[in-house]
Every structure is written in C-alpha cells, then in structure tokens.
C-alpha positions in Angstrom: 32.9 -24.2 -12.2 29.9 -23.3 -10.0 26.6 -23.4 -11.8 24.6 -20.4 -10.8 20.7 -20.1 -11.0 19.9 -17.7 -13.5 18.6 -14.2 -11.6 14.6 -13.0 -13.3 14.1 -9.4 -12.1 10.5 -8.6 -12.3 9.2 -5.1 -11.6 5.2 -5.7 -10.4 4.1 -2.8 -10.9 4.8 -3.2 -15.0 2.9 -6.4 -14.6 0.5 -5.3 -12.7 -0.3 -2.3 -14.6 -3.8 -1.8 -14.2 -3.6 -1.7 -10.3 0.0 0.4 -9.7 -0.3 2.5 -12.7 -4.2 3.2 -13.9 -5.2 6.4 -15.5 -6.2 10.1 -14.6 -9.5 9.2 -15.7 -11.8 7.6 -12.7 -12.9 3.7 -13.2 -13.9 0.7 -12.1 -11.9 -2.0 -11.2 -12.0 -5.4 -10.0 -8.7 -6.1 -7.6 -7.6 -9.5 -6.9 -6.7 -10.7 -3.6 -2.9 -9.6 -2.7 -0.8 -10.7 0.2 1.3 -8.0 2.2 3.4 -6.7 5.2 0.8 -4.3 7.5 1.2 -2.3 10.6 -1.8 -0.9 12.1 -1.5 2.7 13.7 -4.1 5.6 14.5 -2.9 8.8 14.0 -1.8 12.1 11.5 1.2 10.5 9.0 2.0 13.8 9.0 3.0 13.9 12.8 2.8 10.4 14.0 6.1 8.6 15.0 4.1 5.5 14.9 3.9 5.8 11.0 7.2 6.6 10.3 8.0 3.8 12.8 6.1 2.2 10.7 7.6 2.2 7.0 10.9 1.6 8.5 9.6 -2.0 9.7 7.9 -2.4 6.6 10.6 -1.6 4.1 13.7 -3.3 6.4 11.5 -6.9 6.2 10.4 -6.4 2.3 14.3 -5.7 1.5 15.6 -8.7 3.1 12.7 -11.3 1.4 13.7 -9.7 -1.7 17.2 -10.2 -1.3 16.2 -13.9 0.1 14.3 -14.2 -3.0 17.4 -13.0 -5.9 19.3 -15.6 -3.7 16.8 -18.6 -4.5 17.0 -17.1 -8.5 14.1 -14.7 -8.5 14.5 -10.7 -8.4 12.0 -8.2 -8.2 11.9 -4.6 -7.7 10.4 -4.0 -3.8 6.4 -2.5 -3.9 5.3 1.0 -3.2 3.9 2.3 -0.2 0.4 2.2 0.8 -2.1 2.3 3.5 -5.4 2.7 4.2 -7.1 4.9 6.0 -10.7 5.0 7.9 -12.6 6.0 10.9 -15.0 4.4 12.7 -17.7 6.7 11.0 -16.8 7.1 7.2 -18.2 10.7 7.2 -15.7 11.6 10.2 -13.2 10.5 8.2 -14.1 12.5 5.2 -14.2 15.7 7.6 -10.1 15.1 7.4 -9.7 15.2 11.3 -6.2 13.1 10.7 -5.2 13.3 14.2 -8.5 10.5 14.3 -7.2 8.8 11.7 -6.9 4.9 11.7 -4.4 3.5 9.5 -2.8 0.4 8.1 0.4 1.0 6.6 1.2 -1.7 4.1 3.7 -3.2 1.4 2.4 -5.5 -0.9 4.8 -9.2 -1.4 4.8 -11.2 -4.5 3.2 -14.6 -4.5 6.5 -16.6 -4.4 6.8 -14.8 -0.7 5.9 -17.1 2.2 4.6 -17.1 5.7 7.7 -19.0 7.0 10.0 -16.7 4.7 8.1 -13.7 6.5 9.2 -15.0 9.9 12.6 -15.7 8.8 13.3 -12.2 7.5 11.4 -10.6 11.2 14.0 -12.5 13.0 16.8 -11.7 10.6 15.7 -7.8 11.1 15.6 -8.1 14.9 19.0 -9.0 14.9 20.3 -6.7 12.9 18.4 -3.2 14.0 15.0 -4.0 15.3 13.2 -1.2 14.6 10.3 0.0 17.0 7.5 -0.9 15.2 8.9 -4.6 13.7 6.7 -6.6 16.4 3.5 -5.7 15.4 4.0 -6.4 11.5 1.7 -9.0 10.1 1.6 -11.0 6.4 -1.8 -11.1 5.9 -4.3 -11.3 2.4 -6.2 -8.7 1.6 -9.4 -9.3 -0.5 -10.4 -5.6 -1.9 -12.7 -6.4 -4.7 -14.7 -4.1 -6.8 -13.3 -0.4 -6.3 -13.0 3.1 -7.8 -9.7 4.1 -8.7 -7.7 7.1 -10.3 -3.9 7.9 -10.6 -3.9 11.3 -8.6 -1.2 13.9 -9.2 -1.1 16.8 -6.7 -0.5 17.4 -2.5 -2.1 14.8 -0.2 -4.0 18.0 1.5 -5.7 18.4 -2.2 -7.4 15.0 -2.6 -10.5 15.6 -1.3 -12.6 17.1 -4.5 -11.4 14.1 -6.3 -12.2 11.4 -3.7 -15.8 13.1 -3.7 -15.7 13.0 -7.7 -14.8 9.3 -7.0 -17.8 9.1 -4.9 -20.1 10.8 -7.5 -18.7 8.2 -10.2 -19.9 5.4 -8.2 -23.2 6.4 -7.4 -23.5 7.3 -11.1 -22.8 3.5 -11.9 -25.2 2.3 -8.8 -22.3 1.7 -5.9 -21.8 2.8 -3.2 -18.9 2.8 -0.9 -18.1 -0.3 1.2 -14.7 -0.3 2.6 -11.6 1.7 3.5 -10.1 4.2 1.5 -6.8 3.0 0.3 -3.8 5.0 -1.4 -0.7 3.8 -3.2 2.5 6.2 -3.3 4.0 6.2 -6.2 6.4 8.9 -5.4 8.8 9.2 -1.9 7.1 11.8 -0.3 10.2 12.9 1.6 11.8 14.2 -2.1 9.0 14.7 -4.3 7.8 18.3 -4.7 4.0 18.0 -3.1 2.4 19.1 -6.2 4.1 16.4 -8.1 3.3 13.5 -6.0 1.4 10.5 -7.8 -0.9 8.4 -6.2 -3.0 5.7 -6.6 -6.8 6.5 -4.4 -8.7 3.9 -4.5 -12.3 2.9 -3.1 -13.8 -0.2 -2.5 -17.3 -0.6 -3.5 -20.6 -2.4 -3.0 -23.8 -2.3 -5.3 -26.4 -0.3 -3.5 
C-alpha cells in the first residue's frame, strides 16, 4: 500500500482577508511584500489583444504550479486577477485616456512557489500551447507598502468618483499618492453583470 502525502487546500484570499476582501468603507493599509507572475502591456483592456494575451499566459503558468504544488501535498485555490495601471504623468492617467494606458497584468503566487518551479511550469506551458504572450512573463516581488484601499462594487467605467474619494481620504490623513494604481478582480469580468463586478482599488501612498 502506497502512502500518499496528505493534500492541505488553502484558499489565500480567506487568509489573507484584509488584502483580497476589505470593506466598502475606504482605509489604510499596510501591504506586505508579495511575489507574482506579471506581464507588462500599454494599452485599453478593453480593446487590447496584448491583455487578453496576457491573462491567458498568466492563468496557464499559475494552473500548472498549482497543480505542481497539490502534487508535492499542498493545494490552494489559484489568485485573482490584478494589474496596475499608470501613465507616465499620474494626472493623464486620471483623465481615463486608456488607449495611453500602461499596464502590468499580474497573478499573485503563494510563498511555497519558486523561481526554478516558475521556469519549470514556462517550459511545461510552451510545450503544451505556448500562448503569445508566455515569453515575456516574469516572477518578480512586489513591495506596495502603505496604501488606500476599498472593495468597489459597480462598472470599471464608474470608478473614478471613488478613486478621487480615495484621494481625498489620504490627504485628509496627510498622504499623498506615490505609486501605481492597482486593482484586484474579484469577479470574471467576461460573466459578471458590470454593475455587479467587485474589486479591490487600491493606492499606494507616501506621507506628504
């Protein structure tokens, strides 16, 4: 009789509550540094075949290194979507010219995930489909710090009178913004009716 490791599933976004699943209410919070699977693009997500290219890279890599992962006795449910999204002049970007847009589409990877387990699954992917956009996928850290956050609820196109409320909150509490605005999607956009969409907006911010 075969002794098999026993399988933990672990859903991250339970654990880590306070970042995949805050309130409606704007706050401060301090985010710890997080390693994921990025693409850069420029571009409107709305339009761009470079973004949709894009997530298919992204979500074809973090399936295999979870299914790599159940195999060595650890399962976890894969991350959300995110990205973020800036211009080279933050006010241009709050204009919402998204054609302009730069982007880094993203999928955040649980500690126990590897560099070398990264380039295994790459290779394992090009193999099997390599999708357009797999070469230029990176596991990198990201360091976001102190930011603004609120769960949103409502069409992408709508955000904007609540990212400028999440301005106004940090200037009330003496910050200002410092970095690129970053959203988590909660919901598949491709099923979800727009005005039901949740997502996380977050801002990172520096004392003034």
């Amino acid at each position: 009789m075969v002794n098999e490791k026993p399988t933990v599933k672990i859903d991250y976004k339970k654990e880590l509550r306070n970042l995949y699943n805050p309130p409606k209410k704007i706050g401060l919070i301090d985010v710890p540094t997080m390693n994921y699977l990025m693409i850069d693009g420029k571009g409107n997500p709305n339009t761009s075949e470079d973004f949709q290219a894009a997530i298919e890279a992204l979500y074809s890599v973090s399936y295999n290194l979870k299914f790599t992962s159940k195999n060595a006795g650890l399962d976890y449910v894969v991350m959300p979507l995110e990205a973020l999204w800036y211009m080279d002049n933050y006010e241009d970007f709050l204009k919402g010219q998204k054609d302009d847009w730069q982007w880094t589409a993203m999928i955040m990877q649980p500690e126990p995930i590897t560099k070398e387990m990264v380039e295994e699954a790459i290779e394992t992917i090009r193999k099997k489909k390599n999708p357009a956009a797999l070469d230029k996928l990176r596991f990198e850290a990201y360091d976001e710090g102190r930011s603004v956050q609120v769960l949103y609820v409502g069409p992408f196109d709508d955000e904007h009178p609540t990212i400028m409320k999440m301005h106004e909150f940090a200037a009330e509490n003496g910050y200002v913004p410092s970095g690129k605005h970053h959203e988590i999607y909660l919901s598949d956009f491709r099923k979800v009716d727009p005005s039901k969409l949740k997502t996380v907006i977050r801002q990172p911010v520096a004392p003034k």
